[in-house]
C-alpha positions as CSV (number, residue, x, y, z in Angstrom):
1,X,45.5,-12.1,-77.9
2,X,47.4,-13.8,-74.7
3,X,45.5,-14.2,-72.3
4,X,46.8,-15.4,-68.0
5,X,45.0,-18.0,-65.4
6,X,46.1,-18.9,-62.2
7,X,45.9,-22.1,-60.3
8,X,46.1,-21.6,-56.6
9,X,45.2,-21.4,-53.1
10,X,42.8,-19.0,-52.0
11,X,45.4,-16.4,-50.8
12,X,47.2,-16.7,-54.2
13,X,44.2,-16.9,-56.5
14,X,43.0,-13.7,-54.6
15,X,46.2,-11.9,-54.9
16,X,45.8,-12.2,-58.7
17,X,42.3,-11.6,-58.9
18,X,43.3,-8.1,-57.7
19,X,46.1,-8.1,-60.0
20,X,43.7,-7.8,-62.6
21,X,43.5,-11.6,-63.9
22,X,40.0,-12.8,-64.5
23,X,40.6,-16.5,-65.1
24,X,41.4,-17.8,-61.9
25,X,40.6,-21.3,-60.0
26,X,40.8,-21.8,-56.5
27,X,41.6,-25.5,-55.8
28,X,42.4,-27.5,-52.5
29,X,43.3,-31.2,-54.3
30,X,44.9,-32.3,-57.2
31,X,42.0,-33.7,-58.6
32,X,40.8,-30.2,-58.6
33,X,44.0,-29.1,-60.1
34,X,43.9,-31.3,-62.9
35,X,40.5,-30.2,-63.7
36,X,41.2,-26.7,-63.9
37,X,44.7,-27.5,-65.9
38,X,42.6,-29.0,-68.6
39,X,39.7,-26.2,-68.4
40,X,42.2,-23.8,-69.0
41,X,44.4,-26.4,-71.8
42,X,40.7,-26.3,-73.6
43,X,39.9,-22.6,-73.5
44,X,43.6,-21.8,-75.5
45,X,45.3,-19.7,-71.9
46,X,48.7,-18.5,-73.4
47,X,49.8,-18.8,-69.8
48,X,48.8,-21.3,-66.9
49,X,50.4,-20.0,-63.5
50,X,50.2,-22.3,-60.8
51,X,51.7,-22.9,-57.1
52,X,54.6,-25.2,-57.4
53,X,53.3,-27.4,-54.1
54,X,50.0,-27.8,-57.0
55,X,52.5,-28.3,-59.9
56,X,54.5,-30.6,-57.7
57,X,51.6,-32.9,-57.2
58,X,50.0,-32.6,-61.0
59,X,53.5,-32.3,-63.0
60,X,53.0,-36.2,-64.6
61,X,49.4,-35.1,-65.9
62,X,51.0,-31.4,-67.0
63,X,54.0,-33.6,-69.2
64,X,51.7,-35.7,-70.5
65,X,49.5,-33.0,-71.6
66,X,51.5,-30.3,-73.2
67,X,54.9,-32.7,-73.9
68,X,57.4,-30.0,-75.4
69,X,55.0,-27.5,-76.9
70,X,55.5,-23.8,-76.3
71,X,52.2,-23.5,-75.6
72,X,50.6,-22.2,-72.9
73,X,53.5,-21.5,-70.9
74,X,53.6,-22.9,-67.8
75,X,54.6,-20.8,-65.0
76,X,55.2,-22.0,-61.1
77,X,55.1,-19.5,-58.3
78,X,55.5,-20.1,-54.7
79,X,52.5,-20.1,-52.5
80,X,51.8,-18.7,-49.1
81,X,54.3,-20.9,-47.4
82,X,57.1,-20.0,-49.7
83,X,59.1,-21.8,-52.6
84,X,59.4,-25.5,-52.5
85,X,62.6,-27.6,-53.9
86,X,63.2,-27.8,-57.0
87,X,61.7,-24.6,-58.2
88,X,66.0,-23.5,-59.2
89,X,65.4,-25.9,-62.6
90,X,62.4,-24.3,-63.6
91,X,63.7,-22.0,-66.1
92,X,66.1,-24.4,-67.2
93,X,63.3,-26.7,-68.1
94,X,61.6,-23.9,-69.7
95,X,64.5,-22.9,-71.9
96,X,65.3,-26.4,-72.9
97,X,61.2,-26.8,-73.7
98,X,61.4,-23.6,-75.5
99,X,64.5,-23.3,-77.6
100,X,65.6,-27.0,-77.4
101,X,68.6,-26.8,-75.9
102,X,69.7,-28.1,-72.5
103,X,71.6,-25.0,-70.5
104,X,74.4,-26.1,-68.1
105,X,75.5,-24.6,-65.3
């Protein structure tokens, strides 16, 4: 069974918690982020949704962590303030982590 976690903000994390998700860490540094990324790595989440400002400042630890596994999916959202750059390559990384292959544009 999959099962979701978010990694977040307060307004973010709360958002989901009404969604329904039950695994959820509100963090404010990326010491804190990288501490729930690797609670989450050892409990076997399917899928790790985080803010891409948090991703943005944790995405060396995340690579080294789950390299080109499948597993858990890794899924960046916007936060309150919006998306940030970069977030256009994400599901070109995510194919190319998936499948293997590179897509270009």
């Amino acid at each position: 069974m999959s099962s979701v976690a978010i990694i977040g903000d307060i307004d973010t994390v709360s958002g989901f918690r009404l969604g329904g998700v039950k695994k959820a860490e509100v963090v404010n540094t990326s010491e804190e982020a990288i501490a729930a990324f690797d609670k989450f790595l050892d409990e076997n989440i399917s899928i790790i949704i985080i803010t891409q400002v948090l991703a943005n400042e944790i995405r060396d630890h995340i690579s080294r962590k789950i390299g080109s596994d499948v597993l858990p999916m890794i899924i960046e959202i916007p936060d309150k303030d919006g998306s940030s750059e970069g977030s256009a390559d994400q599901m070109n990384d995510l194919i190319k982590r998936v499948i293997g292959v590179e897509m270009v544009k």
